[in-house]
Each structure stands twice: as structure tokens, then as C-alpha cells.
C-alpha positions as CSV (number, residue, x, y, z in Angstrom):
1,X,0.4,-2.4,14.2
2,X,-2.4,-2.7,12.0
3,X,-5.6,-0.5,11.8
4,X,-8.7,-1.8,11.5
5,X,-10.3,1.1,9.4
6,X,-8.1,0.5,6.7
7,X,-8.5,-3.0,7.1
8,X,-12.3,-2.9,7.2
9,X,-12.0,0.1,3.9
10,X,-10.1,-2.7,1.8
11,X,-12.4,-5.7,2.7
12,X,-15.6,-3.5,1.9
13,X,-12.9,-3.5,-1.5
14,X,-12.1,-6.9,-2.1
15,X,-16.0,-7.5,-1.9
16,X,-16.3,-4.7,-4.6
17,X,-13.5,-6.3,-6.2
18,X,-15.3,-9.9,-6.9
19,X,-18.6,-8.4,-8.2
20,X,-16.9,-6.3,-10.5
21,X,-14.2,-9.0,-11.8
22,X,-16.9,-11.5,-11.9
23,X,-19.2,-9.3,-14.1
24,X,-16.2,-8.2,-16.5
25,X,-15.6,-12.0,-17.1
26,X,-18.9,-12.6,-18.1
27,X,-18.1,-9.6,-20.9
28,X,-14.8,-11.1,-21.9
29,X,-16.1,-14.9,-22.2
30,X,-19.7,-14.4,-22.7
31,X,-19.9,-11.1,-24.1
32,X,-22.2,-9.7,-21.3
33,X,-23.1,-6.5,-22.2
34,X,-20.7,-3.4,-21.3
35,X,-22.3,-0.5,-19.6
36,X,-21.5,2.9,-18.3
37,X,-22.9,1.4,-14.6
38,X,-19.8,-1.3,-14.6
39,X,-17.4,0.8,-15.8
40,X,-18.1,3.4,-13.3
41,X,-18.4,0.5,-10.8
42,X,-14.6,-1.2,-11.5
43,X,-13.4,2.6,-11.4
44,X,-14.9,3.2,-8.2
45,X,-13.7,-0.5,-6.7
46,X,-10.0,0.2,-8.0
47,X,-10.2,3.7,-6.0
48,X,-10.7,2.2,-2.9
49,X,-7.6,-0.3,-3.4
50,X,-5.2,2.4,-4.3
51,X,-6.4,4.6,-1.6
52,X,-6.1,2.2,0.6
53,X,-2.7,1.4,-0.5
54,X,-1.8,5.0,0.1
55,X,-2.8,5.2,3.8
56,X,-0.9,2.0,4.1
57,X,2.4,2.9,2.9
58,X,1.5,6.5,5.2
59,X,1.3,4.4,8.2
60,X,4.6,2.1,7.5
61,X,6.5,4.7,6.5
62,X,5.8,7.3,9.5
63,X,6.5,4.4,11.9
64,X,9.2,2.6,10.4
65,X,11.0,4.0,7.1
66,X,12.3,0.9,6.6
67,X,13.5,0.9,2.8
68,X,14.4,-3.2,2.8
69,X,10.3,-4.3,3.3
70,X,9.5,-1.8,0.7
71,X,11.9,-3.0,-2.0
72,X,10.8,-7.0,-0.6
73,X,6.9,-5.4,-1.1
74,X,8.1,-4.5,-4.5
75,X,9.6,-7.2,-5.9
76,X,6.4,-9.3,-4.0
77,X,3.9,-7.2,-6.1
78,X,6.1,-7.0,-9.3
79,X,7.0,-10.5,-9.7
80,X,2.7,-11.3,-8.9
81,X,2.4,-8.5,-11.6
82,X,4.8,-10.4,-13.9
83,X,3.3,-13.4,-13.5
84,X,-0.1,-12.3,-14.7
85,X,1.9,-10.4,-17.9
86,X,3.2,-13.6,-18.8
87,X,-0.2,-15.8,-18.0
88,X,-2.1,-13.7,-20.2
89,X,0.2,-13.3,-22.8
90,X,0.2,-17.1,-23.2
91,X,-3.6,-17.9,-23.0
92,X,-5.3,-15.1,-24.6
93,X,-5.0,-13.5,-28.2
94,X,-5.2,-10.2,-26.9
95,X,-5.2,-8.0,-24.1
96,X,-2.4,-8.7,-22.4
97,X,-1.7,-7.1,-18.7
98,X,1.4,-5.4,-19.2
99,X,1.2,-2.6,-16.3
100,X,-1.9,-3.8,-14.1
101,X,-3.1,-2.7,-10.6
102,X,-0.2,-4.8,-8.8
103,X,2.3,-3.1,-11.4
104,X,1.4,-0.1,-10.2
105,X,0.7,-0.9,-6.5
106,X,4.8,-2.0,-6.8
107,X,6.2,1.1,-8.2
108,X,3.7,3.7,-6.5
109,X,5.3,1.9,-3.0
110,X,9.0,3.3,-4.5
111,X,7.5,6.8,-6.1
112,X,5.5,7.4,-2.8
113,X,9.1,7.7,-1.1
114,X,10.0,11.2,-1.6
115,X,6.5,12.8,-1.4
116,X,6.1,11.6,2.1
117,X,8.1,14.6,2.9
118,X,5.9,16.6,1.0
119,X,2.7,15.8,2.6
120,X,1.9,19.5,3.9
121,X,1.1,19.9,0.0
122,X,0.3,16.2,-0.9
123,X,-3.5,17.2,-2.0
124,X,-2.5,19.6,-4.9
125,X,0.3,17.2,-5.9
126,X,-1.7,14.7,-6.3
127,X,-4.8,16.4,-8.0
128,X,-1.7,17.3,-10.9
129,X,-1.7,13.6,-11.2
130,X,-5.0,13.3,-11.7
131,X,-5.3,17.0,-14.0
132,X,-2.5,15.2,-16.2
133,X,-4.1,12.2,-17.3
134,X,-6.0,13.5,-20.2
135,X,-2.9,15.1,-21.7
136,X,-1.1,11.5,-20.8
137,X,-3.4,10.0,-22.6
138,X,-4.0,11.6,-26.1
139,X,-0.1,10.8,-26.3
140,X,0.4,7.7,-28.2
141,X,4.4,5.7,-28.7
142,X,5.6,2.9,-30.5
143,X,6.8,1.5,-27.3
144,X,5.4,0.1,-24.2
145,X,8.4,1.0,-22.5
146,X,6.0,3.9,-21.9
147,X,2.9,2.4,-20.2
148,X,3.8,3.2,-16.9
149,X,2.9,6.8,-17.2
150,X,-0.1,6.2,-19.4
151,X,1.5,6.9,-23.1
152,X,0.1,3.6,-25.2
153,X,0.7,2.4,-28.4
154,X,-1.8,3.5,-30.6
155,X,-4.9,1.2,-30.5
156,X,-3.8,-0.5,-27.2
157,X,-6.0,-2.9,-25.5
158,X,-5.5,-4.5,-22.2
159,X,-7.9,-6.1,-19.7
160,X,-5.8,-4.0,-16.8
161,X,-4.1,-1.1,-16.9
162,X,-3.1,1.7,-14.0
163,X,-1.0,4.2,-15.1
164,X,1.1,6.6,-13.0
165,X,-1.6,9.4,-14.1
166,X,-3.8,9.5,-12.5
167,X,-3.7,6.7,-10.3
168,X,-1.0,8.0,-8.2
169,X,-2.6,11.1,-7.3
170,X,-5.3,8.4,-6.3
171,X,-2.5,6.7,-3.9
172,X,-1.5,9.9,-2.4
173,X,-4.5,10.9,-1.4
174,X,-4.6,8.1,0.8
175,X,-2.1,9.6,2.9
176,X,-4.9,12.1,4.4
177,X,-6.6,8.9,5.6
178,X,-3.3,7.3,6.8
179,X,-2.9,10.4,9.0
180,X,-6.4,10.3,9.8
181,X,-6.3,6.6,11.3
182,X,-3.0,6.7,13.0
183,X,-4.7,9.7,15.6
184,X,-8.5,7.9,15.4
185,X,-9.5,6.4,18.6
186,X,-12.9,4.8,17.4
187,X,-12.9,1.5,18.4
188,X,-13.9,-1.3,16.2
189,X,-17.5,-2.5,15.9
190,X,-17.0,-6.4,16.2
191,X,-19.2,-7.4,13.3
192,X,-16.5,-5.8,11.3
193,X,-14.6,-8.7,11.7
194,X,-15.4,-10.6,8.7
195,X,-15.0,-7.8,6.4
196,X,-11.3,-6.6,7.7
197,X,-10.6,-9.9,7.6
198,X,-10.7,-10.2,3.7
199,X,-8.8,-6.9,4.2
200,X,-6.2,-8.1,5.7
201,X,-6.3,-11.2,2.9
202,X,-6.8,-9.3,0.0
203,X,-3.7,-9.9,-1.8
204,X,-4.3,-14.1,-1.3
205,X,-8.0,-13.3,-2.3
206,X,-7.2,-11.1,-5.8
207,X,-4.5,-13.6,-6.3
208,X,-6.8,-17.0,-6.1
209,X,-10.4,-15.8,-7.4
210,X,-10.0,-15.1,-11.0
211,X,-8.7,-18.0,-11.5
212,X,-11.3,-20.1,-10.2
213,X,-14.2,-17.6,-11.7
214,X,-12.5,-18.0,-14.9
215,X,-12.7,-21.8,-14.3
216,X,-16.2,-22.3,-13.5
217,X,-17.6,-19.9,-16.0
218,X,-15.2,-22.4,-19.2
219,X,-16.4,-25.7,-17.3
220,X,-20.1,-23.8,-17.5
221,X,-20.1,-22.2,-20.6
222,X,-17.1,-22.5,-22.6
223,X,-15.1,-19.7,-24.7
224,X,-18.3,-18.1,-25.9
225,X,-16.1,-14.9,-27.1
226,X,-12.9,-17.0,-28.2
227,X,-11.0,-14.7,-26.4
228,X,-8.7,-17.7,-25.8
229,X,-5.7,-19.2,-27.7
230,X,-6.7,-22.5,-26.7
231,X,-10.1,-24.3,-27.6
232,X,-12.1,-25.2,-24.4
């Protein structure tokens, strides 16, 4: 059974999601300006993805607890996330995505496991996650074996990165709005239907777009930044 608040929550996303990708291309091929506003914006955007996410796995897990989709969701989300690791890796000279939002989305679905049981205290868990992110990241390894929970190599640079902290405290979160849809009895407003159906497509949708914003703005405008290891 799906709910349409959480649909209609992660379409009002995905919409986010294309202004803010669309603008950060412009900065990595055309060097738009970067600004507080945009980076506050993409922040904001990836919030409502991961809280989403978090009622999601809420709702599954209280009606079903059924560990083979979770490990099928995972290995769906970390092969995508793979995918992109090895794309960028290939085409750009730097900032490869090594642990980016579906990374994350991947593992937070196996972490999120044992705090279910934990959800009478699920608010100050997950504002430690949060709390621990500074200390996270002052810490700097040789490794990227460490990425995960938010200890980079010094002078790291990535075009996507989510770490454990704080994103999962982020995730968890979303189990208060999980709770809160499974016992709401608001019925949907029908002009919704556009928006929770990019909700309920958002994985096709983040999949699909940057390639064909990346596309029209090289056909367009070319490598203006030469962010690319081939010449276009």
C-alpha cells in the first residue's frame, strides 16, 4: 500500500531536485557562480529525499519486515550508486562520486534495521547523528574506505557525497512522518496527482535527467570549465 503524502513529499522533491542539479551543472560546466542561496537550496532538496526515504522504510518495515526486498532494494541502489562511481571516474578529472545520495540511500535501508526497534527514542538518536558530524568531519584518512561515515582524505572533492553523519539522523527522522501517515486519514486533493506521480518515479527521474541536462548544456555550450577528460 502506498501513501500519497509521502508520495506527493518526494515529487514536491524530485521537482527540487531538477532545479537544483540543473543550477549546479551550470557551476561545474559553465562556472555559474556558487552561492550561499544554492548551497542552502541542494541541502534543503537532499533533506526531503532522505526524509522521505526514512518514512518509507518505517512504512515497509512495520507492515512487512521482509529482509529479501531490503537486501534486493540494496543491491538496486548500490549497483545505481556504482554505476555513477564508475561513470564519473571515467569522464571527469576530478570529483568522482564515491559514496553519493543512492550510496547512502542503500546502506541507511540495512543500518535503519535495528533502530526500528528503537523508535520510542529515535529523535535523540538521530539528533547524535547529526551533533557528530562536525567532529566526523575535522577527521581526515588516507583511505576512502572511510567515506561512509564522513572521514575524507585530506583535500577531498566530490560532486556527491552523504555520509552516515549526519544524514542518517536525517533518515531516521523520517520515521515520525512514517508513523504519522500510516494513522492519517486526509484524503488526497486530486490535483496532487501530477506531483506524487514524479514521486512515485523518482528513482527513473534522478536516474535519466542528469544525463540529458548534462547533454544539452555540452551540445549548447561545450566544456566551458574543462571539467571533462574528453574534449567536447
Amino acid at each position: 500500500m502506498r501513501y500519497w503524502e509521502i508520495d506527493f513529499l518526494r515529487g514536491v522533491g524530485i521537482i527540487l531536485m531538477l532545479i537544483s542539479n540543473f543550477v549546479t551543472d551550470l557551476q561545474i560546466f559553465l562556472n555559474y557562480p556558487h552561492s550561499f542561496f544554492w548551497h542552502v537550496f541542494a541541502m534543503f532538496t537532499a533533506s526531503i529525499f532522505i526524509y522521505t526515504s526514512g518514512a518509507s522504510f518505517y512504512v515497509f518495515y512495520s507492515k512487512s519486515k521482509n529482509f529479501d526486498k531490503i537486501l534486493k532494494r540494496f543491491a538496486k541502489l548500490m549497483g545505481l550508486g556504482f554505476l555513477i562511481t564508475v561513470v564519473t571516474m571515467l569522464l571527469f578529472k576530478e570529483g568522482t562520486i564515491y559514496f553519493g545520495i543512492l550510496h547512502f540511500l542503500a546502506l541507511a535501508w540495512i543500518l535503519a534495521i535495528p533502530f526500528y526497534r528503537l523508535k520510542s527514542l529515535i529523535l535523540p538518536i538521530a539528533l547524535l547523528f547529526v551533533l557528530l558530524y562536525p567532529i566526523a568531519d575535522s577527521v581526515h584518512a588516507q583511505t576512502l574506505a572511510l567515506l561512509p561515515l564522513g572521514v575524507t582524505p585530506p583535500s577531498f572533492y566530490t560532486f556527491d557525497y552523504f555520509p552516515v553523519f549526519p544524514w542518517f539522523g536525517i533518515f531516521l527522522i523520517g520515521f515520525k512522518f512514517g508513523d504519522a501517515v500510516m494513522k492519517s486519514k486526509v484524503r488526497k486533493v486530486r490535483y496532487f496527482d501530477f506531483v506524487c506521480f514524479l514521486g512515485r518515479n523518482s528513482l527513473k527521474i534522478y536516474i535519466v535527467h542528469q544525463p540529458v541536462f548534462v547533454s544539452i548544456i555540452l551540445i549548447l555550450f561545450g566544456d566551458r570549465s574543462g571539467v571533462l577528460k574528453i574534449n567536447f
